[in-house]
N, C-alpha and C positions, 0 to 999 in steps of 0.2 A: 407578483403571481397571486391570485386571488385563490383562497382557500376553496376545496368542497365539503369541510364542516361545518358544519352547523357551528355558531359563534360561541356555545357553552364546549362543547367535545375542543373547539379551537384553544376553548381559555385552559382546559384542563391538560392536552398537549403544551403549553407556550408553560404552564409550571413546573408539570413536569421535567422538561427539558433544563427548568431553571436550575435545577435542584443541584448540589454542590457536587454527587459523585458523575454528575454530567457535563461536565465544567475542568472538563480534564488538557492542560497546557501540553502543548503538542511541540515538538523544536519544526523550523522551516522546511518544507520540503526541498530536498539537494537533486536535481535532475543531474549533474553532473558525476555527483558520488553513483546516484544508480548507474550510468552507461559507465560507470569503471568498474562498479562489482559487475556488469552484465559479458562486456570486455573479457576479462579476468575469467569467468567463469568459460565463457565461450572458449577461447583463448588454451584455457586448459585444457577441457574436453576435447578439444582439438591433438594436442600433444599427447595425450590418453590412448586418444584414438592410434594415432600415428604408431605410437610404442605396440600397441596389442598388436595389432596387423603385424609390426617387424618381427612381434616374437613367435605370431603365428603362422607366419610363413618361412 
Protein backbone atom coordinates (compact mmCIF):
# COMPACT_ATOMS: atom_id res chain seq x y z
CA UNK A 1 0.00 0.00 0.00
CA UNK A 2 1.76 3.05 -1.18
CA UNK A 3 1.75 6.00 1.23
CA UNK A 4 0.24 9.64 0.73
CA UNK A 5 3.04 11.29 2.76
CA UNK A 6 5.46 12.93 1.67
CA UNK A 7 8.64 10.59 2.41
CA UNK A 8 10.01 13.00 5.36
CA UNK A 9 6.17 13.10 7.54
CA UNK A 10 6.62 9.02 6.31
CA UNK A 11 10.00 8.71 8.14
CA UNK A 12 8.73 10.64 11.21
CA UNK A 13 5.47 8.35 11.35
CA UNK A 14 7.60 4.91 10.75
CA UNK A 15 9.74 6.29 14.32
CA UNK A 16 7.40 7.18 15.96
CA UNK A 17 5.59 4.16 15.85
CA UNK A 18 9.01 2.61 16.69
CA UNK A 19 9.18 3.85 19.85
CA UNK A 20 9.16 1.29 22.95
CA UNK A 21 5.80 2.55 24.57
CA UNK A 22 4.19 1.50 21.08
CA UNK A 23 5.52 -1.78 21.07
CA UNK A 24 3.04 -2.98 23.31
CA UNK A 25 2.82 -7.47 23.21
CA UNK A 26 -0.64 -8.30 22.85
CA UNK A 27 -1.75 -12.31 23.76
CA UNK A 28 -3.61 -13.96 20.41
CA UNK A 29 -6.85 -13.15 19.57
CA UNK A 30 -9.44 -16.14 20.87
CA UNK A 31 -12.76 -15.88 18.48
CA UNK A 32 -13.93 -18.86 20.36
CA UNK A 33 -13.42 -17.39 24.07
CA UNK A 34 -15.56 -14.29 22.59
CA UNK A 35 -18.78 -16.36 21.00
CA UNK A 36 -18.70 -18.10 24.82
CA UNK A 37 -18.57 -14.75 26.75
CA UNK A 38 -21.24 -13.50 23.75
CA UNK A 39 -23.30 -17.05 24.49
CA UNK A 40 -23.18 -16.55 28.34
CA UNK A 41 -24.15 -13.14 28.29
CA UNK A 42 -27.05 -13.52 25.67
CA UNK A 43 -28.06 -16.69 27.41
CA UNK A 44 -28.40 -14.88 30.64
CA UNK A 45 -30.25 -11.90 29.60
CA UNK A 46 -32.56 -14.30 28.31
CA UNK A 47 -33.36 -15.92 31.68
CA UNK A 48 -33.42 -12.25 33.29
CA UNK A 49 -35.93 -11.60 30.91
CA UNK A 50 -37.84 -14.78 31.42
CA UNK A 51 -37.81 -14.23 35.48
CA UNK A 52 -39.17 -10.29 35.27
CA UNK A 53 -42.01 -11.00 33.04
CA UNK A 54 -42.99 -14.19 35.58
CA UNK A 55 -42.73 -11.90 38.49
CA UNK A 56 -44.49 -9.31 36.63
CA UNK A 57 -47.43 -10.96 35.68
Amino acid sequence: MTSRLNPDDQQHVEEYLQLSQHQVERKPFRPWLLLGVVLIVVIGLGLLSRLLSYLTL
